[in-house]
Steps between C-alpha positions, in 0.01 A plus 500: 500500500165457286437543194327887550800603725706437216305670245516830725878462573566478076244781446680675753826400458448595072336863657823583659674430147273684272411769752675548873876478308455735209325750731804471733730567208266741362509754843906460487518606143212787531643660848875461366353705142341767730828544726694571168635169328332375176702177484130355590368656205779421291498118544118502431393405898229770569275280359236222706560250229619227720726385248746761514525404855488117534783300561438168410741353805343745719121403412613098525620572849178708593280191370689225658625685833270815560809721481659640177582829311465681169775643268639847690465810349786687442564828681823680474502729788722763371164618309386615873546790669618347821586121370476349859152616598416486101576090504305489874221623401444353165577183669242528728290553244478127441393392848234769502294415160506124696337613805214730325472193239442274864260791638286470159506123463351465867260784420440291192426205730238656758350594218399236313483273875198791582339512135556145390427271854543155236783251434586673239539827669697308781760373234530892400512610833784219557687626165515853624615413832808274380584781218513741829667320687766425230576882424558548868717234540713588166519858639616404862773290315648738229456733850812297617802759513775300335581503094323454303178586619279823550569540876968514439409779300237708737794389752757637343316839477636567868844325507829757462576506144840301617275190642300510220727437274708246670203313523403521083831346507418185667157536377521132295621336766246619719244367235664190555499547872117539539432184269678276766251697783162461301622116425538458834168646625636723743308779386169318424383599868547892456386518135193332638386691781558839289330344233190360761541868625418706204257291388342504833507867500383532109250229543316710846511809255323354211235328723409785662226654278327122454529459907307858527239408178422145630418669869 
């Protein structure tokens, strides 16, 4: 790796800390608020200051392996009208703000690649791309529908109230469960191609208007 691929990975990698994660936590915490529950409010988390957000073992992880998480905010679903679809959507929540934040970071990158055709530009252009592609790939994973990420609880949403909570009974050992399968790599395959996907798809979208200006 040289010296400029790097650079772009810790510019990238510190975006996702500062930015990408407290944005994340920031759409659970608004979305739960508007459905009814002001824990979010309470415990000071409607805020983009990244450092009511940041966990430190989190942001180590998303430095040294791509991959990591902020703290979670606190929702206590009995604040919702309907607590199952309350925690599904708010949970999605998360995933969502990711994939607009990839949209705008590769519109972010045409942009400056049309305006700015230098090396400089190309290192921007380069920066955007990886901060894109990051989002996408942090929202395909907390996508996965076991606890303790966003996709168990948008899950949930449609199990039979007896499933659902046989399975928040074994939800730390599932935890444990799906450490063994990432370790393994197992899932590296499908998290990739959705990932390769969506940023195929979001990547078409946001090129469009240069592809039509250059003609």
């Amino acid at each position: 790796m040289s010296f400029t691929d790097m650079l772009i990975y810790a510019l990238s990698a510190f975006a996702v800390i500062l930015l990408t994660m407290p944005v994340h936590e920031w759409a659970h915490g608004f979305i739960a608020t508007k459905l009814g529950d002001p824990t979010p409010r309470y415990q000071g988390r409607l805020t983009l200051n990244p450092f009511a957000h940041i966990d430190y073992i989190g942001a180590l992880c998303i430095i040294l392996f791509g991959v990591g998480w902020a703290k979670p905010v606190q929702i206590n679903p009995r604040n919702f009208r309907n607590p199952k679809v309350g925690m599904a959507i708010t949970a999605l929540a998360g995933p969502v703000s990711n994939i607009l934040m990839a949209g705008l970071s590769l519109l972010l990158g045409n942009i400056v690649y049309v305006l700015l055709p230098t090396t400089f530009g190309l290192f921007l252009s380069s920066f955007f791309t990886l901060v894109a592609s990051t989002n996408i790939y942090l929202a395909v994973f907390n996508l996965i529908p076991i606890p303790p990420f966003d996709g168990s609880r948008i899950l949930f949403a449609i199990l039979p109230d007896k499933y659902y909570w046989r399975v928040m009974e074994y939800e730390r050992i599932l935890m444990f469960v799906l450490l063994l399968i990432i370790a393994t790599g197992i899932l590296d395959g499908p998290l990739d191609f959705a990932s390769d996907l969506i940023f195929g798809i979001l990547d078409f979208i946001t090129s469009l208007p240069f592809i039509l200006f250059l003609r």
